[in-house]
DSSP file (Angstrom, degrees, kcal/mol; ACC not computed):
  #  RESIDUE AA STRUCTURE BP1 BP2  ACC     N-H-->O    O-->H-N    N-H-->O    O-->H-N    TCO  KAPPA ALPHA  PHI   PSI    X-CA   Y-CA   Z-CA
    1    1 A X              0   0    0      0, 0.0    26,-1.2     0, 0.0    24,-1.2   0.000 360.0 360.0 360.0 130.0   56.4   -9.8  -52.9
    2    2 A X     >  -     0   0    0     24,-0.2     4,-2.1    22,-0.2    26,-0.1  -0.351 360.0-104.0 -80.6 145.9   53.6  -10.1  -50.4
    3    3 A X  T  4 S+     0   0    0      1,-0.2     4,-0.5     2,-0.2    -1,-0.1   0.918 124.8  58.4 -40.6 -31.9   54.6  -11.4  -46.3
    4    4 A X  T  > S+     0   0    0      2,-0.2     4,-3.0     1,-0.2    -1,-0.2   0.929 107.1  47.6 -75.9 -38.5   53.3  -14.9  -47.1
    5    5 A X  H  > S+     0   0    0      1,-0.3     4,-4.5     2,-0.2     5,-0.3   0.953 115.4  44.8 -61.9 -47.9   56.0  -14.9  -50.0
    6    6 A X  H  X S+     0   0    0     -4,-2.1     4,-1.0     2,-0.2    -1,-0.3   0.732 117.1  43.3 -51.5 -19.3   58.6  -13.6  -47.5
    7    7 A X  H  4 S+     0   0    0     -4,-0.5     4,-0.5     2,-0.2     3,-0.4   0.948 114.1  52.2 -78.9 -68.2   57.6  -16.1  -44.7
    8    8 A X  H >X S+     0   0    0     -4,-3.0     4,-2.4     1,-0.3     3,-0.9   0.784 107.9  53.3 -52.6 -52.6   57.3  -18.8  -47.3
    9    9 A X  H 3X S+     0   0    0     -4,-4.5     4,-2.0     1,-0.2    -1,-0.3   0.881 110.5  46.9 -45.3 -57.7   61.0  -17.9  -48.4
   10   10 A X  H 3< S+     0   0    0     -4,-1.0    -1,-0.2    -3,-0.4    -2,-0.2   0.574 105.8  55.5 -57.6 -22.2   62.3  -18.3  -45.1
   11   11 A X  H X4 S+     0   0    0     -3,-0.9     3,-0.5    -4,-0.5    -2,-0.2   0.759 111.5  43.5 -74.6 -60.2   60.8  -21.3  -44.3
   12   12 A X  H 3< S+     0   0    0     -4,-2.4    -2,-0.2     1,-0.2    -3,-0.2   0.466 130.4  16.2 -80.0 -21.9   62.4  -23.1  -47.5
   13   13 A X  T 3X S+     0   0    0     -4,-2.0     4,-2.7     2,-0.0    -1,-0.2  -0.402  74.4 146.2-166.2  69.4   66.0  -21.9  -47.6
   14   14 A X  H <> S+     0   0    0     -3,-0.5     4,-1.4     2,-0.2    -2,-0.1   0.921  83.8  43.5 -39.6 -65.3   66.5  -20.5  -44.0
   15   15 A X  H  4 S+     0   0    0      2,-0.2     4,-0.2     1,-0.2    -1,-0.2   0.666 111.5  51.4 -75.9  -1.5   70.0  -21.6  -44.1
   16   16 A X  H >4 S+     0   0    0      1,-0.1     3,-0.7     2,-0.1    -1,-0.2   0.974 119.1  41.0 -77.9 -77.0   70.6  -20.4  -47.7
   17   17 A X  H >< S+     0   0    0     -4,-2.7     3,-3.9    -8,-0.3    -2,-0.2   0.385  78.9 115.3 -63.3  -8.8   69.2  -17.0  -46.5
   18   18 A X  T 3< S+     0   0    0     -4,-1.4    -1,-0.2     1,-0.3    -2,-0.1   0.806  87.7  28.2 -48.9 -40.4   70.9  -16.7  -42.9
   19   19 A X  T <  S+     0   0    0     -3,-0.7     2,-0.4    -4,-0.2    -1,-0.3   0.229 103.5  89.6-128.7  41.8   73.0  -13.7  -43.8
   20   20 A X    <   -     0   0    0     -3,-3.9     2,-0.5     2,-0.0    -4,-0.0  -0.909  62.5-129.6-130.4-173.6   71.1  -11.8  -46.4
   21   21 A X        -     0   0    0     -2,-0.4     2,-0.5     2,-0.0    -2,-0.0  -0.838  20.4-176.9-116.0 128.1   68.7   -9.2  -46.6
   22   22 A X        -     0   0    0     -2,-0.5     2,-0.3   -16,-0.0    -2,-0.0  -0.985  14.2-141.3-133.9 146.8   65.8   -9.5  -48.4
   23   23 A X        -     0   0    0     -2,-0.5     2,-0.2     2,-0.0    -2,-0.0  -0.805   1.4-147.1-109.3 132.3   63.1   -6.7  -48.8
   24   24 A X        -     0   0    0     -2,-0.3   -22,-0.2     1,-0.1   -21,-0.0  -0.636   8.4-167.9 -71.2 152.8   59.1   -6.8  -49.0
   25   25 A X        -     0   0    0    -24,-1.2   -23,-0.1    -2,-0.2     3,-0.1  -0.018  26.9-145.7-121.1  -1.4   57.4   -4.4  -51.1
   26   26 A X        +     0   0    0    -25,-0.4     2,-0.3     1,-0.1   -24,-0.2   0.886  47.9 154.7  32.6  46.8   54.4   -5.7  -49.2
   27   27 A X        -     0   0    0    -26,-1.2     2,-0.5     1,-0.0    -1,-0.1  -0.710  50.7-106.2-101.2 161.0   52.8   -4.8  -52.9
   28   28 A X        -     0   0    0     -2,-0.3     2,-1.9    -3,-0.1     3,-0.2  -0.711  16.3-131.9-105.2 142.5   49.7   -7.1  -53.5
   29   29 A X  S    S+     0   0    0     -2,-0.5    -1,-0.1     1,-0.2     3,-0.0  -0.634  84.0  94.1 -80.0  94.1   50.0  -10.1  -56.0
   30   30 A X        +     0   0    0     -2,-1.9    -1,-0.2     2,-0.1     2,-0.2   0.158  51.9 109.7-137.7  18.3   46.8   -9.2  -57.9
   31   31 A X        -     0   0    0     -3,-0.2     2,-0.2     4,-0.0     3,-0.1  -0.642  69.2-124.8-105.7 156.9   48.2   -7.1  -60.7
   32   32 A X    >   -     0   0    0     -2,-0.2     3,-0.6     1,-0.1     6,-0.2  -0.630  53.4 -62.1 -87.8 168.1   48.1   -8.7  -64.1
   33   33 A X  T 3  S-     0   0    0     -2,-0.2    -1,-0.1     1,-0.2     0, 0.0  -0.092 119.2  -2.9 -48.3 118.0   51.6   -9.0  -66.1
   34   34 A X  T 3  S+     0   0    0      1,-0.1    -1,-0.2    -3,-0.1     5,-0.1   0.903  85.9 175.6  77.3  28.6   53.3   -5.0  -67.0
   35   35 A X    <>  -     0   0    0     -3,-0.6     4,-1.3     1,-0.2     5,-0.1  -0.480  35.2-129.6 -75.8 175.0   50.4   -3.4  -65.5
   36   36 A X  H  > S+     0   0    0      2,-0.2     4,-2.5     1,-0.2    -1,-0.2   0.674 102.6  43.2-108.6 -25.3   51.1    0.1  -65.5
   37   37 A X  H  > S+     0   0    0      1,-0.2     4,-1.1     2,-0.2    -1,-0.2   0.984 109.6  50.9 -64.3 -54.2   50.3    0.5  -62.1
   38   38 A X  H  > S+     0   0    0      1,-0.2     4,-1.9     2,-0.2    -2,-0.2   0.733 108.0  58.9 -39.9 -38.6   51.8   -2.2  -61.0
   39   39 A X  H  X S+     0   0    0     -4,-1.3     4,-2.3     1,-0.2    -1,-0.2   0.939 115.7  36.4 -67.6 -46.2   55.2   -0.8  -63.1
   40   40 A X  H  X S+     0   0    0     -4,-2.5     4,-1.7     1,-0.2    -1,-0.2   0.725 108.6  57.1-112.3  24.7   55.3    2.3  -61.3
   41   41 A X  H  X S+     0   0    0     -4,-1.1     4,-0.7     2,-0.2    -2,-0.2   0.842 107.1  47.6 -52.4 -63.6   54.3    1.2  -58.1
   42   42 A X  H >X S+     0   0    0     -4,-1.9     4,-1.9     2,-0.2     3,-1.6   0.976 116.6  65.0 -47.7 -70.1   57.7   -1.7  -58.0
   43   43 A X  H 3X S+     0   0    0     -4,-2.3     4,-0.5     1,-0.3    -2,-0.2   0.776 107.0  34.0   6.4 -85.1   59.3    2.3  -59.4
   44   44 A X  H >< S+     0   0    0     -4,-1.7     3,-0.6     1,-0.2    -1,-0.3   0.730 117.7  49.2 -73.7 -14.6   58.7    3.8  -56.6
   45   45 A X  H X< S+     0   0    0     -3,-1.6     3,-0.5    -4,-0.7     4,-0.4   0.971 111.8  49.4 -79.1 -42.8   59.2    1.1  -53.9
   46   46 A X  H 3X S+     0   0    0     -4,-1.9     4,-0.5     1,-0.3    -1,-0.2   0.218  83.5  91.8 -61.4 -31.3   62.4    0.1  -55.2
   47   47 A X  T << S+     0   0    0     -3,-0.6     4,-0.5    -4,-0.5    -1,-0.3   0.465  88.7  51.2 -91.1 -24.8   64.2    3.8  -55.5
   48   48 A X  T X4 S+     0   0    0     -3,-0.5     3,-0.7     2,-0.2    -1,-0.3   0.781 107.2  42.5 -92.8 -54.3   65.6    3.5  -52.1
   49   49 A X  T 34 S+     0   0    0     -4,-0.4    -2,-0.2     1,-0.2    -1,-0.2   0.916 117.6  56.2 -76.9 -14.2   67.2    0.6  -51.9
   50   50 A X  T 3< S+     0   0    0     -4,-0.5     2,-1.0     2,-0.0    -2,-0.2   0.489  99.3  74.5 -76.6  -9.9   68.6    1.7  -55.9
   51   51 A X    <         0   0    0     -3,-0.7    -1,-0.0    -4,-0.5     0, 0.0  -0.884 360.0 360.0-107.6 125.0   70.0    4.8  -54.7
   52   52 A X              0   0    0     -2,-1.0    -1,-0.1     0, 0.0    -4,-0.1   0.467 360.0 360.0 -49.1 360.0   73.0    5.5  -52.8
């Protein structure tokens, strides 16, 4: 998810979202579907918030 998605998100169900947390991956939407970059790109961003 890109900022504009996060913005966009916030915009459209503020009160839905008021007390959770949602994370950017600030990754750029240009990848086509599986790309292999893309896969371990999401991989790595992801491992933090997946680990204890």
């Amino acid at each position: 998810m890109e900022r504009k998605h996060l913005n966009r998100l916030q915009a459209e169900y503020a009160r839905l979202l008021e007390h959770k947390r949602i994370h950017s991956l600030d990754i750029p939407d240009d990848f086509r579907y599986m790309d292999p970059e893309l896969v371990d790109m999401l991989e790595d961003a992801v491992k933090p918030y997946l680990t204890p």
